[in-house]
Phi, psi and omega in degrees: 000121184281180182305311203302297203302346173298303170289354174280299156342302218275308163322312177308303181293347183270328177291331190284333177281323188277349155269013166108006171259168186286174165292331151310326194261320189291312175289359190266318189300322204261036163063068177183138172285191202276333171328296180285351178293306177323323178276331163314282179284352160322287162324320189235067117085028168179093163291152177289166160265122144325292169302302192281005204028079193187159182254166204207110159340098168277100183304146203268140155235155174316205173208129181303310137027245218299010179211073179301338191276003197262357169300182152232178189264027167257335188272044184306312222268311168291356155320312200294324197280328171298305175290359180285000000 
């Protein structure tokens, strides 16, 4: 699945809860049960809410890993611990 159809996906699930169907029924249309719709939009960064039922936009956050630069050079001795 390329980004567009990805992103489509995901507007299609979003739209579909704000006209009033479930999450059962949105997984029925699209030929997948509701897990993986869950797991689906999990993955890109919209966990379900309980409370709002609704699924919610998550902000990404980095990794030190992948962003090495959010050390400072004082923080030699946890860099170390990372890269071990």
């Amino acid at each position: 699945m390329n980004e567009v159809q990805r992103q489509a996906r995901i507007q299609q699930v979003l739209s579909s809860l704000e006209a009033g169907l479930s999450r059962d029924q949105i997984a029925e249309v699209l030929g997948i049960d509701r897990k993986s719709l869950d797991q689906f939009m999990r993955r890109n960064h919209f966990p379900w809410d309980n409370i709002y039922e609704r699924y919610v936009k998550k902000p990404q956050e980095q990794s030190f890993r992948r962003n090495p630069d959010r050390f400072q050079k004082s923080d030699r001795r946890a860099r170390s611990i990372i890269d071990a």
